[in-house]
C-alpha positions, 0 to 999 in steps of 0.5 A, a space after each residue: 068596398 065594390 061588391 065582386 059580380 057572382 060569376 059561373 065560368 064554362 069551360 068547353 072540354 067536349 072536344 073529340 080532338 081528330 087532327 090530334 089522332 093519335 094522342 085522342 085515341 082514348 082520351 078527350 082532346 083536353 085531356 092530352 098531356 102537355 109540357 111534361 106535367 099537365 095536361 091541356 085544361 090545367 091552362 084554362 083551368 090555371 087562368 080561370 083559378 089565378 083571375 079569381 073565378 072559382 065556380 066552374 063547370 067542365 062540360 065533357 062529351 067525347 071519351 071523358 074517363 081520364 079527363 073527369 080522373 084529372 080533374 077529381 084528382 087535381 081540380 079540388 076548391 073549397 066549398 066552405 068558400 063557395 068555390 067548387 069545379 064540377 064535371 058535367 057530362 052530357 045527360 040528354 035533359 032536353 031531348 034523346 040527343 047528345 050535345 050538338 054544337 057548343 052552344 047546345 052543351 051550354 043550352 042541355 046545362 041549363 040548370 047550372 046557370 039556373 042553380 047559381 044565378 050569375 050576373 055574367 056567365 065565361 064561356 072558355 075553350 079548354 084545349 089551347 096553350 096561353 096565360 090570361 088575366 080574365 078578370 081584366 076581360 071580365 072589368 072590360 066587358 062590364 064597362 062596355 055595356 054590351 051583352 057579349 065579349 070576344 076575346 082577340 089576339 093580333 095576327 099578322 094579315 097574312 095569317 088572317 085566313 086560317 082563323 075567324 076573324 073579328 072585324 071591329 070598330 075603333 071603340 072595340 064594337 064588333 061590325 062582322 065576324 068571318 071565318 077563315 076570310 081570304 081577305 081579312 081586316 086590318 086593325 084601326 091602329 094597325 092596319 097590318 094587324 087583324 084580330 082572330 077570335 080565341 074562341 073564349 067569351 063572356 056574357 050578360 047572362 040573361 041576354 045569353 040565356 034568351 039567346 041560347 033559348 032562341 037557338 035552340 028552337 032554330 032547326 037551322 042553327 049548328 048549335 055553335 057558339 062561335 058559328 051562331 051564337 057570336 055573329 047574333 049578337 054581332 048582327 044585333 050590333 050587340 058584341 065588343 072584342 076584348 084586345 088579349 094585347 091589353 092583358 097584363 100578366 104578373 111575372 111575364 116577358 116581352 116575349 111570352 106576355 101575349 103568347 097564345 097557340 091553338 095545339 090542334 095538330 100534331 105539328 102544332 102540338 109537337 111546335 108549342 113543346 119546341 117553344 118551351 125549351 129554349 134558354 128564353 123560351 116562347 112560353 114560360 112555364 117558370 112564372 112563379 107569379 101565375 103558376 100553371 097548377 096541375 096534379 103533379 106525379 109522386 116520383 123522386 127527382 130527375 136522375 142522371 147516371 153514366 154520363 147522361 145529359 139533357 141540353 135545352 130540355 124539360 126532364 120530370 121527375 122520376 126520370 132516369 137519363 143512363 148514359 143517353 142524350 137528350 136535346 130540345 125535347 120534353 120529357 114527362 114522369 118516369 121516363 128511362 133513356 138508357 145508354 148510348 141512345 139519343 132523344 132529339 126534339 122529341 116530346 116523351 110522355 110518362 113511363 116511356 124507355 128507350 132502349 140502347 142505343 136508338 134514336 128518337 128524332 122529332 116525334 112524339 111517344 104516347 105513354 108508357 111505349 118501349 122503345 127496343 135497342 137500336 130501334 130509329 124513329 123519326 129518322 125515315 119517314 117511309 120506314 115509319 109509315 110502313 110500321 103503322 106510325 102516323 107521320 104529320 106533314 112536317 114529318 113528326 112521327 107518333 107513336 100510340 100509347 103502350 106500343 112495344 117497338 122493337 128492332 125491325 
């Protein structure tokens, strides 16, 4: 029997997140709750669990206190198996300076990489939305040969300017890789087609380690690891691109099997929860062959009362629908919707009440907010604003956490 390769996944959960203001107010981006029960790292947390890969460290920065909760509550492995996830926050090990860029946060963590003496070393983003077998990313990267692999999913061409984008050969060899280019590279195979980095990797650790070693000293670099660290290796002819097209994922659709979205706004946010709730959804949180793992809440189940309904939409436990309507929205924990009010399209975290007969309308309610009886959000943009509510511009409205509306 092949011996496993010993692997330390890195996930990047630094992020600060400020196109998500208000959600970031006081929790790192990754730490944002998601579809109803997560929160954004329990989907790159779930991938690296599910593929087999049970060494990981979380390197945080940025207003880390609920995130570090999450994960010492959710996230716990067997250490009898040698398995363990680790938080790691930014400890100034080289120098009085905090992270400075991706690659730094790896480069101040050395002694992670050091401890456990890998062969390969995965780099992962902590903040987007997608299942992935990584261990077939993993099997592609060590049969190519090459130090260093960057995952890629297709994108229309026309699309190709609001990423970066890998420009590859037809054998998977990385030739370029442009940001955000206004004229991108189509695709050997499908010229329509170009391939957008996803911002997750994986290395041959000592070619990483003599790279990151090489960073840090340039006082030039931004420290990044998509923005320095990739195009070195690209310029050395020494990357390949692992298509995320390839991946097979037990239990997925035609129509969710490559389904991948960066929630870096609000309106992307608010965009991913819609692509949950549709009787064939986007994204299919109901795999039961690749859960999506996460801490879940200790309430009883969902209760509806007085003619309460929910149509297309996710409702947690503990919540209570009494005499409301909720349609296409996600409803987190302990939410209360009392009568004759009305929830559309709208994502509501834990312990929010809507009071009678208002009206929430495409927006987005933080946790524990109380919404007054008869009180509209979402309904008139200008209104909104005027109470000191963000409004994004596909006119989502947010509402920070614990804020009490009352009619006005």
């Amino acid at each position: 029997m092949a011996v496993r390769p010993n692997v330390l996944s890195i996930v990047l959960a630094g992020g600060e997140g400020k196109r998500l203001m208000p959600l970031t107010t006081d929790r790192a981006k990754p730490a944002v709750p998601f579809g109803g029960t997560y929160r954004l790292i329990d989907f790159v947390m779930s991938n690296l669990v599910n593929s087999g890969l049970t060494k990981i460290a979380v390197l945080t920065q940025y207003k880390s206190h609920s995130l570090d909760r999450h994960i010492s509550q959710t996230w716990r492995m067997s250490t009898l198996l040698n398995q363990y996830v680790t938080t790691v926050p930014a400890q100034q090990r080289t120098g009085k300076q905090w992270f400075q860029g991706s690659a730094d946060a790896i480069y101040q963590s050395m002694n992670l990489v050091s401890d456990e003496n890998p062969d390969y070393v995965v780099v992962f983003g902590a903040d987007n939305i997608y299942r992935m077998d990584i261990e077939q990313m993993l099997d592609a990267h060590i049969a190519s040969g090459l130090p260093a692999t960057v995952a890629g999913i297709r994108v229309p061409r026309w699309q190709g300017n609001q990423f970066g984008i890998i420009d590859a050969t037809a054998d998977g060899k990385i030739s370029r890789f442009l940001e955000k280019p206004a004229d991108p590279p189509g695709l050997p195979d499908s010229p329509d087609e170009c391939y957008a980095s996803m911002g997750n990797y994986i290395f041959t650790t000592k070619d990483f380690v003599d790279l990151l070693n090489h960073d840090a000293r340039d006082n030039n670099s931004r420290h990044d690891m998509g923005g320095n660290i990739i195009p070195s290796f690209v310029a050395s002819g020494l990357a390949g691109v692992y298509d995320f097209a390839k991946n097979e994922i037990p239990g997925s659709t035609d129509k969710d099997r490559d389904y991948w979205r960066d929630v870096g706004t609000i309106d992307a946010y608010h965009d991913a929860h819609m692509d949950l709730v549709s009787v064939n959804p986007e994204f299919n949180l109901y795999n039961r062959q690749w859960p999506i793992w996460t801490y879940q809440a200790q309430a009883p189940g969902a209760k509806f009362v007085l003619r309460g309904t929910a149509e297309d939409s996710i409702v947690s436990a503990g919540c209570i629908i009494s005499g409301g309507d909720v349609d296409r929205s996600v409803l987190s924990p302990n939410c209360l919707i009392e009568k004759w009010s009305r929830v559309e399209e709208s994502v509501i975290s834990s312990g929010c009440q809507i009071g009678e007969g208002a009206v929430i309308r495409r927006a987005i309610l933080d946790k524990y907010v109380k919404i007054g009886s008869r009180v509209e959000i979402g309904v008139n943009a200008d209104h909104d604003r005027a109470r000191g509510f963000f409004v994004s511009s596909n006119g989502i409205t947010v509402v920070p956490k614990n804020m009490v509306v009352s009619e006005s």
